[in-house]
C-alpha positions in Angstrom: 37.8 38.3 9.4 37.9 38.9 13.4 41.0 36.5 13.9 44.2 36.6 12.9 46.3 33.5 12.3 50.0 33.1 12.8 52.9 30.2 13.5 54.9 31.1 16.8 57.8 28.7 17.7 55.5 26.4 15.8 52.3 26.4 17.2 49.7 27.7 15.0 48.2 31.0 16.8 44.4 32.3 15.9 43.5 35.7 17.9 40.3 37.0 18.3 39.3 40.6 18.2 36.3 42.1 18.9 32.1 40.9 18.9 32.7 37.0 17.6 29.6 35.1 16.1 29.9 31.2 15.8 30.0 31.8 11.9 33.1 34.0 12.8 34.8 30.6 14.8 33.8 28.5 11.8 35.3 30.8 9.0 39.3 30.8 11.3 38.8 27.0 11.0 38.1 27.2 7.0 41.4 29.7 6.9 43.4 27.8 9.1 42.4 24.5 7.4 43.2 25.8 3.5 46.2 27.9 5.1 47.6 24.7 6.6 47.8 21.8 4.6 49.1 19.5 7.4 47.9 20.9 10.6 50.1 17.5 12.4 53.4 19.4 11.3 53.0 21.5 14.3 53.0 21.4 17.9 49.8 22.7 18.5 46.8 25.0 18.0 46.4 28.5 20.2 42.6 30.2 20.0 42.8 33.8 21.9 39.7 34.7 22.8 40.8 37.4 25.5 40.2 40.6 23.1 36.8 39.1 21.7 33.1 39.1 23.2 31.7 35.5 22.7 28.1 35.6 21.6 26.9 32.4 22.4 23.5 30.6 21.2 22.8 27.0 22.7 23.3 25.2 19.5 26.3 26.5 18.9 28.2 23.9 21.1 26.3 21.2 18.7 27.6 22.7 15.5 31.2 23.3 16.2 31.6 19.9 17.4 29.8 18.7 14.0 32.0 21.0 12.1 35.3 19.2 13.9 34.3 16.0 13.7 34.4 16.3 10.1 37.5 17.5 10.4 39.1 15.0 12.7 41.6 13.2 10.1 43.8 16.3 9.6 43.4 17.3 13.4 44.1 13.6 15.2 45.2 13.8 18.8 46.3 17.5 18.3 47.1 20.1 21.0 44.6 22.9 20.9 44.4 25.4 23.5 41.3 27.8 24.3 42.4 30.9 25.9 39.5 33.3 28.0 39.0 34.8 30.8 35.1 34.2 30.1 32.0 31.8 31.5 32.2 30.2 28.2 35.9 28.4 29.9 32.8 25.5 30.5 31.7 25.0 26.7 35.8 24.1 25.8 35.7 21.6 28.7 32.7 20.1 27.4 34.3 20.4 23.6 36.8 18.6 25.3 34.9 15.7 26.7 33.1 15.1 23.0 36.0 15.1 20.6 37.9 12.7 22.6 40.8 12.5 19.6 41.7 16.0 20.5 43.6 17.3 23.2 41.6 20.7 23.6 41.9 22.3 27.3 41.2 25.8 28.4 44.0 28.6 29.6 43.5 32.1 31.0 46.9 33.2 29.5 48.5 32.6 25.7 52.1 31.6 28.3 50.3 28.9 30.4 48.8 27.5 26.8 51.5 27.7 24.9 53.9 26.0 28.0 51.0 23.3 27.7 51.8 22.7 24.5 55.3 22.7 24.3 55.3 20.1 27.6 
């Protein structure tokens, strides 16, 4: 796995390391999902992206909302943040604008995300 998941001050935190795929995104969801059994327990969702290189393919942007739309009962008008310092900042805004029941807006520091969602 090339993300690590932890709870800090009760925001769930997923950390990225290294080349990630979108299969690599997917399979942090699956853990985070069957690590967390009710995600709407805490404040908010953190994905650090600033130690990873994003490979991106165009349908990628497709399947992940897919994927979370499936998922949108356990994940109702959460918090998640997106930090990266990348050109990919654009795909989380339009991920944004799609899944309308989540609050998911993009940082270029874990502090200015995690102030976000403790506002």
């Amino acid at each position: 796995m090339k993300a690590s998941i932890e709870v800090i001050d009760n925001v769930i935190l997923r950390c990225f390391k290294g080349d990630v795929y979108l299969q690599d995104i997917i399979d942090s969801w699956d853990e985070t999902l069957a690590q967390f059994d009710n995600l709407m327990d805490y404040k908010g969702i953190i994905t650090d992206f600033l130690g990873a290189k994003l490979h991106h393919e165009d349908n990628n942007m497709n399947i992940l909302i897919d994927y979370l739309k499936r998922q949108i009962g356990r994940m109702n008008d959460m918090k998640i943040a997106v930090v990266m310092d990348s050109p990919h900042v654009t795909n989380t805004i339009m991920l944004g604008q799609e899944m309308k029941h989540l609050q998911i807006r993009p940082f270029t520091t874990r502090k200015a995300a995690l102030d976000w969602i403790n506002a």
